[in-house]
N, C-alpha and C positions, 0 to 999 in steps of 0.2 A: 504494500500500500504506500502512496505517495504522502512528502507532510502535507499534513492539510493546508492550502492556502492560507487558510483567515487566521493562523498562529502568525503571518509575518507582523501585523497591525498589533500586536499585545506583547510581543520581545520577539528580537531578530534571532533569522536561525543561526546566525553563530553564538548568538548572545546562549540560544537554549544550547544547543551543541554543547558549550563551553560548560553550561550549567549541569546538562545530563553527563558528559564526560567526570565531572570533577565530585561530582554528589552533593557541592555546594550551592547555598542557597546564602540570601541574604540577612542580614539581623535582625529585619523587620519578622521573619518567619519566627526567630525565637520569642521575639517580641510578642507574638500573638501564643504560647504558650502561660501568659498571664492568667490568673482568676476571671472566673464569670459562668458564663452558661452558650450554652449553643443547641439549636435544636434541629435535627434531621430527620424531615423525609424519607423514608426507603420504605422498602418492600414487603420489610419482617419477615416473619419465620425464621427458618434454622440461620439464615444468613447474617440476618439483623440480633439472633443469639453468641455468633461468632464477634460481633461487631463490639456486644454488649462485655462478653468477658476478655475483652482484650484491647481496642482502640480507646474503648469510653472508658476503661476500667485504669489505666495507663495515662488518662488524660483527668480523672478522678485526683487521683495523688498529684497531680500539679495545680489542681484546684478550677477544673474546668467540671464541669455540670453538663451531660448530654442529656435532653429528652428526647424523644420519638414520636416522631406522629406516621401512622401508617395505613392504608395506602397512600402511597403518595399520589396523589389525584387531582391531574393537572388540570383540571375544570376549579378547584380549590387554589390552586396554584394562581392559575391566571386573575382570578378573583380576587388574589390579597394582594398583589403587583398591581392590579389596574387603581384600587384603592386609596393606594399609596401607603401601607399599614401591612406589610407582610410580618406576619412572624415564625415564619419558616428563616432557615439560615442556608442551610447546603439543601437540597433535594438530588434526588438517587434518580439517575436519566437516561435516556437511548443519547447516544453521539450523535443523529441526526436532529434531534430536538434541541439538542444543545446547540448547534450547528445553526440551526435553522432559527433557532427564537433566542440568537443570541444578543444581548445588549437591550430585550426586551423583554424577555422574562429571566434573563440570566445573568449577570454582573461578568465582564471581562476580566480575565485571571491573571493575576501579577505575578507571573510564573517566577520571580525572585524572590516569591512566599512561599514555595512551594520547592519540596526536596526530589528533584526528577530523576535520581539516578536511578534506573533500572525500567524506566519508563522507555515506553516504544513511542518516537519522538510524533511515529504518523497517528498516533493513536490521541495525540493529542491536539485540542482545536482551541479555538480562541476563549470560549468558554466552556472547556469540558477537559477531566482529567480521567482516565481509565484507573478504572478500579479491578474490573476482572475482566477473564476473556473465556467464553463458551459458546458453544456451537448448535444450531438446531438438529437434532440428531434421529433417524427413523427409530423406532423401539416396539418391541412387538414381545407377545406373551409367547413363551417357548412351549408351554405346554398346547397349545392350541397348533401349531406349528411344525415339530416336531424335528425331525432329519429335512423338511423341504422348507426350511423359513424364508421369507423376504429379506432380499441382500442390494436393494436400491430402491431410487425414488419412481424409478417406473413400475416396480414390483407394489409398492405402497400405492398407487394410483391402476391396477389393475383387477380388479375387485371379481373377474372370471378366472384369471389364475390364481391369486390368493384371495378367497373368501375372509368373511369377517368382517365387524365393523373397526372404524376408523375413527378416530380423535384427532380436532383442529383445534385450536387457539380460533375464536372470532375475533378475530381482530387482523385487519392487511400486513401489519406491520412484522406477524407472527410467522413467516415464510410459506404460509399457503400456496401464495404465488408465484413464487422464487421456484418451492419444492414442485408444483408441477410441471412447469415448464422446466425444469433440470430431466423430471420424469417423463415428457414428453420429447427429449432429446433433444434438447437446446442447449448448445457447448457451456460454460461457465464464463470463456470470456467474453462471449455474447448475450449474457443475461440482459445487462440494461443497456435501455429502457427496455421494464419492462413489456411484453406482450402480452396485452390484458386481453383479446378475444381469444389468445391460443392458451393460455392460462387457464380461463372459464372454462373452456371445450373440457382441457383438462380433468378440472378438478368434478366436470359435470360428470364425468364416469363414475366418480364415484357418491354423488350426490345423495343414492337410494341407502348408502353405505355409511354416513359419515353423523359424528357427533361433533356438535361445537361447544368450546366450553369458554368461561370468561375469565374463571380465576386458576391460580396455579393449584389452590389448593383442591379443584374441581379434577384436573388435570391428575392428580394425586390419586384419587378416590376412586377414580374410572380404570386408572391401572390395576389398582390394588383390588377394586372388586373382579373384574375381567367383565366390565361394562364394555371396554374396547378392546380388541385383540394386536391391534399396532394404534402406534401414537406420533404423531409431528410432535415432539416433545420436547421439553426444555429438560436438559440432563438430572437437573438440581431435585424435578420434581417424580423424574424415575427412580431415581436413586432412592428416595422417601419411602417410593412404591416398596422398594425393592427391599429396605429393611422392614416394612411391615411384612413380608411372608408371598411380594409375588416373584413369580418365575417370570422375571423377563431379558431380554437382552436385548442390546443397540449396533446399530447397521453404520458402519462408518464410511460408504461406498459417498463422496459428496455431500458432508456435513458441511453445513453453511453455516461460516462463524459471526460471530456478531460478542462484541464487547459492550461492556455497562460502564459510565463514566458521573463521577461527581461535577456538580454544578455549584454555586454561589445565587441564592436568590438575587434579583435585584431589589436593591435596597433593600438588601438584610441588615438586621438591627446589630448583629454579633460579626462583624466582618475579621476580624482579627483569630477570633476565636474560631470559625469556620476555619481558616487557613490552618488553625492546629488540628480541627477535627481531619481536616482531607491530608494532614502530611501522617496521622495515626493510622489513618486506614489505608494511605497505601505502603506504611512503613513495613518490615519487614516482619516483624512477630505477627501484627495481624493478617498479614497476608497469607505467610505459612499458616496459619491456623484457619483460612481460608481452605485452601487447598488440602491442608490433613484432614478436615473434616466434610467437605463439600466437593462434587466431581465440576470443579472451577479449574481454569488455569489463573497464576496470577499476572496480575499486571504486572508487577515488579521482576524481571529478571531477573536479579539474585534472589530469586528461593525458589528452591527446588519442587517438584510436582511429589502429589503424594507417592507415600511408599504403601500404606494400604492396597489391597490387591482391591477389593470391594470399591473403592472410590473410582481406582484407576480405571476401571470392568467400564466407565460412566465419561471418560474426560475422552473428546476427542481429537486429535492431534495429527501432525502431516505422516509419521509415523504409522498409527492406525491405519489412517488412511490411502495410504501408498501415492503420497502427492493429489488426491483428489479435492481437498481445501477447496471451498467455494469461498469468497472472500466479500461479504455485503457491502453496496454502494453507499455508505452512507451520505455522502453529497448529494446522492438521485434521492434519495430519502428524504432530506432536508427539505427538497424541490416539491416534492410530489406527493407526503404520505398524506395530505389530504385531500388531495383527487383519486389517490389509492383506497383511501378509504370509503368514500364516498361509492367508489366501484364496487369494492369489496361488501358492504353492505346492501347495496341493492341486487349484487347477486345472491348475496346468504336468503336475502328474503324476496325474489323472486319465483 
């Protein structure tokens, strides 16, 4: 992936260069290690448990105070921004959101508050900092399956060769349309712009077939009952399945990745304090304690991927994959996920 353009306007890339090469950061960054409070947006669950016993827990003893508001829900978001009264501080965000609603729902990043070493410099945008990196990965229940499982995204969208029902994510942004058109044989470096009438054709095959869900923890439930026999699924939320008691495995044939990145509300009230909550969670103990406990990769370079076999069974990687990394536009993202959307729901309810 290329640096993002809109990082040159918030420090130049030798400036960052310099700064990710070196691990140094400025003294304003320790400066916001002061007392106070700060309050973060995310996701919750197991993620935001990982976050609790180890970034906030670490940022406690220096006399910082995190609370949590969760989901973060950007209908809420845009709400306390338009206001002028937000009391959000950092919010937990897609890179394309970041990207795209920057400098208007986001505050631009003084990246010489920020400790960048081990950071992937394209992963970073004017207002977003990566915090993990996971891939949309096929997952399908082994017992339903047996010695003949589905082993790609055309087999997932095949519903006369592999019977069963199907789990999506309702939402465009969740790779519905990525993964059919990957499964309809469309190279990976000719994904975008997407093609939304060969996408639809698509995913129509399996339309008789398929459940849609809205939350992860929905996503969760449907594995673990054997409500769906394969899933478009977020690793984090098989994995879950998968310690409760189900039999499943994931198809690494064209895992399409996509990272999570922190943001800075605009006009947040705790700015200073934010830059110590985001240099906590992409520091290195809580990272590792991301990846030992969660099938995440980290943002951070120096730490290592877990050693767990159970997690690793969930992370997908160029490895795994034998070079098939599909790699998401988020720039095309930035552009479009609301005419994607707009698509995307008038086909779900067509």
């Amino acid at each position: 992936m290329r640096l993002n353009r809109r990082l040159g306007t918030a420090v130049t890339l030798a400036g960052l260069v310099a700064l990710t090469a070196t691990g140094c950061f400025g003294q304003s960054a320790n400066s916001a290690s002061g007392t106070g409070s700060v309050v973060f947006a995310n996701t919750g669950g197991a993620l935001a448990s990982v976050f609790k016993q180890n970034a906030y827990a670490d940022l406690a003893a220096k006399g910082i105070t995190v609370s949590e508001e969760s989901p973060n829900n950007e209908a809420k978001l845009i709400a306390m921004v338009q206001g002028g009264k937000p009391t959000w501080d950092v919010f937990y965000s897609s890179p394309y959101r970041a990207i795209g609603k920057c400098g208007t729902l986001f505050e631009k990043i003084d990246y010489h508050k920020v400790d960048t070493s081990g950071l992937d410099k394209s992963q970073m945008s004017e207002c977003g900092i990566p915090v993990l990196n996971s891939y949309f990965v096929l997952v399908y229940n082994k017992d339903k399956y047996g010695a003949n499982p589905p082993k790609s995204w055309a087999d997932f969208y095949d519903p006369a060769k592999f019977p069963g029902t199907r789990g999506i994510m309702n939402y465009a942004k969740d790779a519905g349309m990525e993964t059919a058109l990957l499964g309809s044989g469309v190279p990976a470096d000719k994904l975008y712009p997407l093609d939304y009438g060969k996408a639809f054709a698509t995913l129509g095959k399996i339309r008789n077939n398929v459940r849609f869900f809205d939350t992860g923890a929905q996503q969760t439930q449907a594995l673990q009952s054997g409500e769906v026999d394969m899933m478009l699924s977020w690793p984090g939320r098989a994995y879950d399945a998968v310690r409760s008691g189900a039999h499943l495995a994931a198809v690494y044939d064209q895992p399409l990745k996509y990272y999570d990145v922190l943001t800075i509300v605009k006009g947040s009230p705790h700015q200073e304090q934010a830059y110590a909550l985001i240099n906590a969670l992409i520091g290195k103990k809580n990272q590792q304690a991301i990846v030992d406990r969660l099938p995440y990769g980290p943002a951070n370079s120096q730490v290592p991927k877990s050693t767990d076999p159970a997690v690793d069974a969930f992370v997908a990687d160029n490895t795994k994959a034998n070079g098939t990394v599909v790699v998401r536009d988020n720039e095309w993202w930035s552009k479009n996920l609301d005419d994607a959307t707009a698509r995307w729901t008038k086909w779900v309810n067509g």
